[in-house]
BADO-591602 format. One line per field, with one value per residue (C-alpha): x, y, z; residue number from 1; residue in one letter. Coordinates in Angstrom, 2 decimals, padded with zeros to 5 digits. Layout:
N
x = (X ...);
y = (Y ...);
z = (Z ...);
num = (NUM ...);
residu = (A ...);
! end
This chain:
141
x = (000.00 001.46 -000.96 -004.69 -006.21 -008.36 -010.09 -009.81 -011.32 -008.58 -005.52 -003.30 -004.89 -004.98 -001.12 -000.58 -002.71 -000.43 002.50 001.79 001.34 004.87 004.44 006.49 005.32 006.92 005.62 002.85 001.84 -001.27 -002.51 -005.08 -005.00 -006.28 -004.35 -006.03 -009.87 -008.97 -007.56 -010.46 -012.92 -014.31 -013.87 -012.07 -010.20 -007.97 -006.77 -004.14 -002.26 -000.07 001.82 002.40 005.03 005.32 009.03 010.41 008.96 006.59 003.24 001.99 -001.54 -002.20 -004.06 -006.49 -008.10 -010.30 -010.66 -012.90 -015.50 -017.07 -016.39 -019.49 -020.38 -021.81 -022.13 -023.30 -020.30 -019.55 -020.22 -020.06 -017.48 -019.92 -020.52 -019.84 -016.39 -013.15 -013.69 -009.91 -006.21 -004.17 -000.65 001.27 002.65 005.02 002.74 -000.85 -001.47 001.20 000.16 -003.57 -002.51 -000.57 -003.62 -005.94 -004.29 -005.59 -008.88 -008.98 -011.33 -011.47 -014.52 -014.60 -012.41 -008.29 -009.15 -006.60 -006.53 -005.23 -001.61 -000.68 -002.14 -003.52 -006.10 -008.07 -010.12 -009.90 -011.79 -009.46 -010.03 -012.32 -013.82 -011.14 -010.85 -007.62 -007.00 -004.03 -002.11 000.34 001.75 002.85 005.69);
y = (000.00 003.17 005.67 006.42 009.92 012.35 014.85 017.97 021.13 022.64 021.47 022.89 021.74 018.66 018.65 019.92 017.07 014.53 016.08 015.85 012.07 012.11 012.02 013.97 016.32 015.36 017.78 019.56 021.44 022.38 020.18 020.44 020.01 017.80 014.97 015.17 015.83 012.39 010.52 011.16 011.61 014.95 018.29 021.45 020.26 022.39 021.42 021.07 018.09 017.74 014.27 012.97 009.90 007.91 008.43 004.86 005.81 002.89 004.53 007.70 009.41 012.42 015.21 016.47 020.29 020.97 024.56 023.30 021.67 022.14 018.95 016.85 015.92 012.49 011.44 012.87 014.90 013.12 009.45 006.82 003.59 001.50 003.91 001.82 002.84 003.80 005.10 005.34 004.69 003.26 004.37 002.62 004.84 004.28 006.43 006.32 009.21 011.63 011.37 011.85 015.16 016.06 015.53 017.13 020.79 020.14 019.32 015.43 013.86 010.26 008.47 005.81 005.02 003.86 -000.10 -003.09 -005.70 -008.80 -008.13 -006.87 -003.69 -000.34 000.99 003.59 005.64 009.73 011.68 014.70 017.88 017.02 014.28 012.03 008.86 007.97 004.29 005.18 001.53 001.21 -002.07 -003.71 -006.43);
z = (000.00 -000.86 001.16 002.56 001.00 003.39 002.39 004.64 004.44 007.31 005.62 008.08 010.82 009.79 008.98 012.75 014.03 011.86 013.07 016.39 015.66 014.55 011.15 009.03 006.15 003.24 000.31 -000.36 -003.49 -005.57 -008.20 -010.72 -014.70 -016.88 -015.61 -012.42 -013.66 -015.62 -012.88 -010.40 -012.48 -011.73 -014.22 -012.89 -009.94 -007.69 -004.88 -002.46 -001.45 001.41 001.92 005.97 006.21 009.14 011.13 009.67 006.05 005.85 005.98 004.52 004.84 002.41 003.17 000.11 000.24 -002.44 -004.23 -006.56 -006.77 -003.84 -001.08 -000.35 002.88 002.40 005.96 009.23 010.39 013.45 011.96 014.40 013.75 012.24 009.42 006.29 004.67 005.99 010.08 010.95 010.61 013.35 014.82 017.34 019.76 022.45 025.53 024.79 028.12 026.22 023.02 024.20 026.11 023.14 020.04 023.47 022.23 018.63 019.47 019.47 021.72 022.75 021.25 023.96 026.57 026.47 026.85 027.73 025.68 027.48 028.30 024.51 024.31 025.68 022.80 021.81 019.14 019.30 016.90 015.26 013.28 010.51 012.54 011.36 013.61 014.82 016.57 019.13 020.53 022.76 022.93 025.91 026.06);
num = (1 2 3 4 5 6 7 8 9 10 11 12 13 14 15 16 17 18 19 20 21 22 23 24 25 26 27 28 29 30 31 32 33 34 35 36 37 38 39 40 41 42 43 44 45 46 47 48 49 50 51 52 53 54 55 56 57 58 59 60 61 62 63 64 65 66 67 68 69 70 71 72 73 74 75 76 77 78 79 80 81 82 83 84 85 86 87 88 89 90 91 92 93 94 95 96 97 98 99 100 101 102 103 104 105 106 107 108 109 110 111 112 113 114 115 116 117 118 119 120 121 122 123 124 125 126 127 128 129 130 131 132 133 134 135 136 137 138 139 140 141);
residu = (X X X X X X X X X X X X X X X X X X X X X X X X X X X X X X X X X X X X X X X X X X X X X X X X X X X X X X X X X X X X X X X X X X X X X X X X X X X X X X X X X X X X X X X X X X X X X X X X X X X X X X X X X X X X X X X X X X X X X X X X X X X X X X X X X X X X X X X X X X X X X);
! end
């Protein structure tokens, strides 16, 4: 898998959020053209693309603002988890109560509770800017 595409309508927050995750920004730029009304099938794009990359380069999220057209909002805002299609990506961190405090500051909320999971993991969901949901596990040894 090469990456996982959000659309955003607060680009930057949404890159502060990331960052905060410890992902790294690794280019942005505008895009539009032809190119791109053929690729995703829509006519007059604009837009803004900023590309997050995980610290040991193996994952990458990136971060779509549309100029034009307009976004549409196809769900309820704050969709639960069971709404079908993608709900969330998941990060493994290394201190679940620091990174909480940390994405706290940027407006993420926990949607549950931080959970234990046998004697593997400590989990959780929080819901970021954009209502993105964010799966947060720190794993045990």
């Amino acid at each position: 898998m090469d990456n996982v595409l959000l659309v955003v309508e607060d680009l930057e927050a949404a890159k502060a959020f990331f960052v905060e995750l410890g992902m790294e920004l690794q280019g942005e730029m505008p895009l539009e053209g032809r190119w791109v009304d053929v690729v995703v099938g829509l006519e007059g794009v604009k837009c803004e693309i900023a590309m997050m990359q995980t610290p040991d380069g193996h994952g990458r999220i990136e971060l779509l603002k549309f100029r034009a057209p307009a976004v549409v909002h196809g769900e309820p805002k704050n969709a639960p988890v069971n709404t079908l299609g993608i709900r969330r990506v998941m990060f493994v961190v290394d201190d679940i109560d620091d990174v909480l405090a940390r994405l706290h500051s940027h407006g993420a909320r926990l949607v549950g509770e931080v959970a234990q999971y046998k004697d593997l993991n400590r989990l959780c969901y929080v819901r970021g800017p954009e209502s993105i949901i964010v799966g947060l596990a720190e794993q045990r040894a």
